[in-house]
Every structure is written in C-alpha cells, then in structure tokens.
BATORGU-484069 format. One record per residue (C-alpha): residue in one letter; z, x, y. Coordinates in Angstrom, 2 decimals. Example, Ala and Ser with C-alpha at 12.3 -4.5 7.8 and 13.67 -1.06 7.14 Angstrom:
<sites>
+------+---------+---------+---------+
! type !      pz !      px !      py !
+------+---------+---------+---------+
!    A !    7.80 !   12.30 !   -4.50 !
!    S !    7.14 !   13.67 !   -1.06 !
+------+---------+---------+---------+
</sites>
This chain:
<sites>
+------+---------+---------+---------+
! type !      pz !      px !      py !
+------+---------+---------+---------+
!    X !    3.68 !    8.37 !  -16.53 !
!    X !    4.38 !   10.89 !  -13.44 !
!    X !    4.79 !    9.10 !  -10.09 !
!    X !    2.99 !   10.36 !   -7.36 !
!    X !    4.27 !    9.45 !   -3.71 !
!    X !    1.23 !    9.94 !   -0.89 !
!    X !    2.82 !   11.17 !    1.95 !
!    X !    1.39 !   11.93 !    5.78 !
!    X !    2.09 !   15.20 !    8.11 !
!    X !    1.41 !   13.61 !   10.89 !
!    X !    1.33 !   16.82 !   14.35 !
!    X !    1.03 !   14.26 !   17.29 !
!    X !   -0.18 !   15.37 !   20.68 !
!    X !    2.80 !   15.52 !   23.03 !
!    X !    2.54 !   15.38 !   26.85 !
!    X !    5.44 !   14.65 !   29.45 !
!    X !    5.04 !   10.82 !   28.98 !
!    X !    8.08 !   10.13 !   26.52 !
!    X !    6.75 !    6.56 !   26.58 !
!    X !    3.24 !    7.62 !   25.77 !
!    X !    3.96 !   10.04 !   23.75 !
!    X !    6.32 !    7.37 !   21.45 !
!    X !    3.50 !    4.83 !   21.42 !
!    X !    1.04 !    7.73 !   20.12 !
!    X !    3.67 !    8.07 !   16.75 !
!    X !    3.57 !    4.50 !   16.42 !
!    X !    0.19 !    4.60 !   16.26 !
!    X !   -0.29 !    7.63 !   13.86 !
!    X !    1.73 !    6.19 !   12.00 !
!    X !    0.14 !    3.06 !   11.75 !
!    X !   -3.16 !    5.24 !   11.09 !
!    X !   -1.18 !    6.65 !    8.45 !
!    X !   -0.01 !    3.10 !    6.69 !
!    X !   -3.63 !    2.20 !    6.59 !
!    X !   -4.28 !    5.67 !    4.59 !
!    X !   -1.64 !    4.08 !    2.21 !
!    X !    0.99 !    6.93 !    3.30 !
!    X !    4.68 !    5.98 !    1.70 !
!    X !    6.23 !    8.55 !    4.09 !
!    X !    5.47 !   10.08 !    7.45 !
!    X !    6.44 !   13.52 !    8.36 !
!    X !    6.52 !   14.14 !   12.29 !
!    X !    7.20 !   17.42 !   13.85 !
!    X !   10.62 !   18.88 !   15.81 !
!    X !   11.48 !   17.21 !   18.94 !
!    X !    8.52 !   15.04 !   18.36 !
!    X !    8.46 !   12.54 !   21.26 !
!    X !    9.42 !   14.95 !   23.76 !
!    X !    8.39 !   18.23 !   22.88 !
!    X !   10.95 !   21.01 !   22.69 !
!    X !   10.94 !   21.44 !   26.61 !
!    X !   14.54 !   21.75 !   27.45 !
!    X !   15.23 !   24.53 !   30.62 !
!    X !   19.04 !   24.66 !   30.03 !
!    X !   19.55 !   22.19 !   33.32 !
!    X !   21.23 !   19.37 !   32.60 !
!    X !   19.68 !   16.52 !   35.34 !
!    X !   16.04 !   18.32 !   33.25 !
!    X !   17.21 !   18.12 !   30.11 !
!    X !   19.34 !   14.86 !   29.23 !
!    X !   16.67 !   12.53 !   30.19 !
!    X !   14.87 !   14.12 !   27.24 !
!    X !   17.65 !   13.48 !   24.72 !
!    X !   18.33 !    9.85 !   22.93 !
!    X !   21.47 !    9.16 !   20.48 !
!    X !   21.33 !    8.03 !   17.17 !
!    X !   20.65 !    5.16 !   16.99 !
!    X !   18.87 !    5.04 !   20.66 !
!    X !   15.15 !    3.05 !   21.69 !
!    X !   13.23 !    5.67 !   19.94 !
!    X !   14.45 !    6.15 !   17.27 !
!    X !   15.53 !    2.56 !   16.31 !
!    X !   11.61 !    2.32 !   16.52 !
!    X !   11.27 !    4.23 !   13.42 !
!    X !   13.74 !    2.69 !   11.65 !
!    X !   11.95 !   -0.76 !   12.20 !
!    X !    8.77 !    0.46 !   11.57 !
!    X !   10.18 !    1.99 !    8.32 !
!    X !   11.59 !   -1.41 !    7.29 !
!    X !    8.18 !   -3.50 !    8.38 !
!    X !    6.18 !   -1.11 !    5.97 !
!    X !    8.91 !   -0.12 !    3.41 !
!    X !    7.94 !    3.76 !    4.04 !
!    X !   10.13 !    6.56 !    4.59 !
!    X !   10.07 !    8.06 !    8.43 !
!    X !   10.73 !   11.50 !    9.44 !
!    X !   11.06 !   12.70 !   12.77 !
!    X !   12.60 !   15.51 !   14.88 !
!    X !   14.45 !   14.70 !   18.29 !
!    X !   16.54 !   16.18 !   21.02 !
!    X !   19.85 !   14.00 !   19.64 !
!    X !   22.30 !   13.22 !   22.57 !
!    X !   26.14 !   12.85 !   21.45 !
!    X !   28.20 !   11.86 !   24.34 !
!    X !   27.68 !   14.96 !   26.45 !
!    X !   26.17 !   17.15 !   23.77 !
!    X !   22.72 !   17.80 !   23.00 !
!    X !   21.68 !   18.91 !   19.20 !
!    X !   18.06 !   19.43 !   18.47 !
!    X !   18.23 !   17.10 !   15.05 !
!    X !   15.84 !   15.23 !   12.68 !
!    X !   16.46 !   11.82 !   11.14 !
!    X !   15.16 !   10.60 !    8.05 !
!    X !   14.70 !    6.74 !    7.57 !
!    X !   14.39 !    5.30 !    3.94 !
!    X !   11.92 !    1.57 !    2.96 !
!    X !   14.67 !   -0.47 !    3.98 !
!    X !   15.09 !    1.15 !    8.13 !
!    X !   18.76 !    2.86 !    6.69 !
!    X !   19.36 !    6.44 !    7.60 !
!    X !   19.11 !    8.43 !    5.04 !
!    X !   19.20 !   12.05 !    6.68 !
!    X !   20.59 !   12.98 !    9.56 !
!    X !   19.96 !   17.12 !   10.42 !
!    X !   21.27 !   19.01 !   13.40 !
!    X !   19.75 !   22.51 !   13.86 !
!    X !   22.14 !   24.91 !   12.85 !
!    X !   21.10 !   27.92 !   15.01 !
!    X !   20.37 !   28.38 !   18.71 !
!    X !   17.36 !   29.59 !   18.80 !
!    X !   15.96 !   25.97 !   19.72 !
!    X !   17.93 !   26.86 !   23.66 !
!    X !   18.44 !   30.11 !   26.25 !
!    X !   21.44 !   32.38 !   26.02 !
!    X !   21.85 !   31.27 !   29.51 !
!    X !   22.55 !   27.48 !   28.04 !
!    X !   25.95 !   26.16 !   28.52 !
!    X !   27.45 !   25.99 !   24.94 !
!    X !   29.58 !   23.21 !   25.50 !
!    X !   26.46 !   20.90 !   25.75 !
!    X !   23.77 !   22.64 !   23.81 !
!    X !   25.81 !   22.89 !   20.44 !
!    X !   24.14 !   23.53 !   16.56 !
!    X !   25.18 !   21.74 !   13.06 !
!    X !   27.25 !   22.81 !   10.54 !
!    X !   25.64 !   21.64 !    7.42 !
!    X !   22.26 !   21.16 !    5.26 !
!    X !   22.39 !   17.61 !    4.31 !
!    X !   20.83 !   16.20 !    1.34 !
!    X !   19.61 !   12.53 !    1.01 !
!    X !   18.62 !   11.42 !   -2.16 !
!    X !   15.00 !    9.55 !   -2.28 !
!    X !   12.05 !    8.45 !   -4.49 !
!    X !   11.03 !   12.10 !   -3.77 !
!    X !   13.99 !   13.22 !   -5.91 !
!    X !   16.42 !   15.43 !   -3.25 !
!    X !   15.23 !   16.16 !    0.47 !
!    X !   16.82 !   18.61 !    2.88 !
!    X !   15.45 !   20.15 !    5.86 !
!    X !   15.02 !   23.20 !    7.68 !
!    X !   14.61 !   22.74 !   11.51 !
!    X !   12.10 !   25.20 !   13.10 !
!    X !   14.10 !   28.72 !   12.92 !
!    X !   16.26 !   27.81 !   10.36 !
!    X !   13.73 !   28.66 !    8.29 !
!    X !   14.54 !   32.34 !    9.08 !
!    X !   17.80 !   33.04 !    9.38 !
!    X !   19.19 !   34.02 !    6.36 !
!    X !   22.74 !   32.73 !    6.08 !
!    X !   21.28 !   28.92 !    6.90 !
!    X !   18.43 !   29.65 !    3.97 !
!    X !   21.01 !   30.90 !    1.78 !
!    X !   22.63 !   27.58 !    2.27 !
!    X !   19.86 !   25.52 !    1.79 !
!    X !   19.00 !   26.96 !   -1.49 !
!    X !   22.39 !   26.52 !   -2.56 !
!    X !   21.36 !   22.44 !   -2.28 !
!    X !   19.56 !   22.86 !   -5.24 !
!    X !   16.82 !   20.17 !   -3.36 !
!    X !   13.50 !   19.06 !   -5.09 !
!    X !   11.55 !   18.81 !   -1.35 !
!    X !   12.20 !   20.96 !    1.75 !
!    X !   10.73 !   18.69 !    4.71 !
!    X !   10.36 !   21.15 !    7.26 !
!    X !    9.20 !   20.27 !   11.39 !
!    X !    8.87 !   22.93 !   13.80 !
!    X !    7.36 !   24.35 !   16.77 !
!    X !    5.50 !   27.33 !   16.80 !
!    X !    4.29 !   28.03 !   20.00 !
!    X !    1.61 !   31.41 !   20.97 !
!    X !    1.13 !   32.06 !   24.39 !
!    X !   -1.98 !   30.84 !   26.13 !
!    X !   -3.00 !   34.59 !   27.41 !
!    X !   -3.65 !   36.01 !   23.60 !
!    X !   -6.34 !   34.50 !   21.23 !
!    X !   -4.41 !   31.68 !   19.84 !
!    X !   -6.34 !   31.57 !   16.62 !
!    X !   -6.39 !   35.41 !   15.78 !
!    X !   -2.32 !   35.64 !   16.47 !
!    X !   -1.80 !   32.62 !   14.12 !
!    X !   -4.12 !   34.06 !   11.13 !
!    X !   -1.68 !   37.51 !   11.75 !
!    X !    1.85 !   35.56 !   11.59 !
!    X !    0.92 !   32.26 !    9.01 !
!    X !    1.17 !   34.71 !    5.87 !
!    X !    4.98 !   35.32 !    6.87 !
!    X !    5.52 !   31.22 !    6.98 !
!    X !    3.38 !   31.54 !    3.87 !
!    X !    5.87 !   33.97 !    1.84 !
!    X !    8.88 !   31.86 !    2.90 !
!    X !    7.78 !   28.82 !    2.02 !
!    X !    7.04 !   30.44 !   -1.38 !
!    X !   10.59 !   31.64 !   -1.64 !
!    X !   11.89 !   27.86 !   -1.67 !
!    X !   10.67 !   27.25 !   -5.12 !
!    X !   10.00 !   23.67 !   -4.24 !
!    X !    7.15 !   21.42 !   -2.27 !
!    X !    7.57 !   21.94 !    1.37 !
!    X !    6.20 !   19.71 !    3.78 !
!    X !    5.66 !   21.22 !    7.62 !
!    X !    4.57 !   19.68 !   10.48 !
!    X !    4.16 !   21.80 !   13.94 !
!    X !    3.85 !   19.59 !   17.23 !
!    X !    0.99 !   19.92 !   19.11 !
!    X !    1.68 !   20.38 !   22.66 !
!    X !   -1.26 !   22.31 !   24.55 !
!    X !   -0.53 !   22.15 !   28.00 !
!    X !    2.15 !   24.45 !   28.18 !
!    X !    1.55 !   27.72 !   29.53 !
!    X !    3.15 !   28.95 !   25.39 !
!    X !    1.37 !   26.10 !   23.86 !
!    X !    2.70 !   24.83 !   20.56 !
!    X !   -0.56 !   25.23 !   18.50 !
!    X !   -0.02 !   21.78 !   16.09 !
!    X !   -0.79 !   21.64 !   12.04 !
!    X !    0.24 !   20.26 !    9.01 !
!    X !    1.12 !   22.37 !    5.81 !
!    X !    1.59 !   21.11 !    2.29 !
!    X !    3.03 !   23.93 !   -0.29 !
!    X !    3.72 !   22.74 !   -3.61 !
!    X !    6.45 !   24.15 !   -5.87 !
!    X !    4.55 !   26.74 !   -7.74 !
!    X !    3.84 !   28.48 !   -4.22 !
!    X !    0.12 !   27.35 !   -4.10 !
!    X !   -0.99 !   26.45 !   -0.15 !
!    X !   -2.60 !   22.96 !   -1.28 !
!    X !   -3.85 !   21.20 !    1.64 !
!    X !   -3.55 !   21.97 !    5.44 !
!    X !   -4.73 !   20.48 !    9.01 !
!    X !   -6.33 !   22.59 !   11.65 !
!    X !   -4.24 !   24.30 !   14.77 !
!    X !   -4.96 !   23.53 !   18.17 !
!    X !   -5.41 !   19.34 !   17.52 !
!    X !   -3.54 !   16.56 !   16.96 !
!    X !   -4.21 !   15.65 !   12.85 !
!    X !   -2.38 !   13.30 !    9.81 !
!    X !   -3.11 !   15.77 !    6.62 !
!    X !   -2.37 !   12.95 !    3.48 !
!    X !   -0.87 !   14.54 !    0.37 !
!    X !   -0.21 !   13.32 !   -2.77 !
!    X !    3.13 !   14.87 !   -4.20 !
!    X !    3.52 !   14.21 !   -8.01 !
+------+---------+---------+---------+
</sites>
C-alpha cells in the first residue's frame, strides 16, 4: 500500500512585528493542522524576514539561537500535533549570525539543522567574523524517506548543488526569498525568471517543496508562493505570488 504524507507550504505575511509575525505561523499552522497537514513548510528567515543591513545593534535583535523563544515554539507545537515543522531563521551563535533552517520531527526533536552555505543571504560590506555560512548539507532521515535542504541561493551555486546531489536525498525542502523590486511589474518579471527555478528544480530528480516569504512592504518586496515539484519534474500544485497562502500537497 503506498503511504502518502499531506504536507503544507505555508508563505506567511511578514511585517517588522517579530511577535506578530510569530503568532501569524502559529496560526497558519494551526490552519494547516485542521487541513490534516503532517508537516509544515515555512519560508527563509520566516519570522523576521531576511532584513539584515550588516549593522550589528539592526541586525542581532533579529537573530534567536537554537533552541531560543521562537523556535522552541515550533518544536512544541510539533510535539502537541505530532507533525513535522520546518522553518527558516536568522540563527544567532554566540556572536555569529547564520541564516539557517531547522527541521522538527512528531515528537518536538531536531531533526535538521541547515546553515546557508553561501553569502549571498548578506553585503560584501558585512563583517565576516559575525555574518559566517555552513559547511555542510545535512540529511535527516523522516517518514518522507531522506530530507535535505537548499537555503534560498544555494540553489544556484554549483559547488553547494553538486553537494547536495551527492546526498543521494528522496525530498529537497527548499525556503527562500525571492524578492522583485516594487518599480517593475512584479507579475510580468516573475513569469520571465520562474522557468529558471523551474529547470533547477527539475535537475534534483526528487520532490521539492518551496516556500517564498511574503513580505510586501519593502521597497524589493519578496513576492510570497508555494511550489510543489514532484520527482518526475512535473510542476503539480502551486499558490499565487503577491499573498500570503498554505498550498496542501499530498506526497506519495
């Protein structure tokens, strides 16, 4: 009998209320538990946005470490409805920040624990000794079979690919921010650029599940939507830009 796992891309609305902001993926999620969702997929840096300016008295306030009150959230909430919780975050480490992801199993463990691994999340201006990347493409295993992920621009750069494919994964979970500035036609410049996310997705070879945050009031808005890709390179199911959305899937 094949088991079939329904899972929720959730791309929340993010303003510059962290508290807000977490209470809003609490409540998608919730949304999402009531849709029957086993797993929720949030986007990068998804109770803050990715709004770093490379100044430190800006920027920590933004960051949490693992564990920290945010994500500790998730973890409960993973435990009090035995789902799996994805999320992206701005992960403090002493005096280091790493734009990470965290991945929370039924029973509120961590599972998967990402840090970007290139530096195209911050400025070249940013002080490397406290914006710093990852090493490494983890792999947890899960009732998905094997999950790694590919933060944001990972997705591109070709040495980091080359070592995620090397994981031999069955899922790529994959949370971004793709942002268009507010001055062009938002729509028309996504419809250009999607079929180059499109063809790199296909590359994988297996599902990948995206998730873009939604954060509209920046003057380079990040445009939200959910993708779900299955492994034969077919587009299955995807949310609308430019609104806040929880696409359910049902990967087999």
């Amino acid at each position: 009998m094949e088991y079939t796992v329904k899972i929720a891309l959730i791309s929340n609305l993010v303003t510059s209320n962290i508290s807000k902001n977490q209470e809003r993926m609490l409540k998608l999620a919730q949304d999402a538990v009531n849709m029957d969702a086993e797993m929720v997929i949030f986007p990068e840096a998804a109770a803050t946005g990715l709004v770093i300016n490379g100044k430190a008295g800006h920027d920590y306030p933004l960051t949490e470490s693992i564990p920290g009150p945010r994500n500790k959230e998730w973890a409960i909430f993973a435990e009090e409805f035995g789902i799996y919780f994805e999320a992206g975050l701005l992960e403090l480490d002493e005096q280091v920040i790493y734009d990470s992801a965290v991945l929370f199993d039924p029973s509120g463990e961590l599972v998967l624990h990402h840090r970007r691994n290139d530096r195209g999340w911050c400025g070249d201006n940013f002080n490397p000794s406290i914006y710093q990347i990852g090493s490494d493409i983890p792999v947890a295993d899960t009732s998905l079979g094997k999950v790694a992920m590919l933060i944001c621009g990972e997705l591109w750069q070709s040495e980091i690919y080359n070592q995620f494919k090397e994981r031999d994964v069955d899922v790529l979970i994959y949370p971004f921010t793709k942002s268009i500035s507010s001055s062009t036609d938002i729509v028309s410049a996504w419809v250009k650029e999607f079929p180059k996310y499109l063809e790199r997705w296909r590359s994988t070879h297996v599902p990948v599940l995206a998730s873009n945050i939604y954060e509209p009031d920046e003057r380079k808005p990040a445009i939200g939507g959910a993708w779900y890709m299955d492994k034969y390179g077919n587009l299955r199911k995807s949310s609308p830009i430019k609104q806040e959305s929880i696409l359910i899937i049902d990967l087999k």
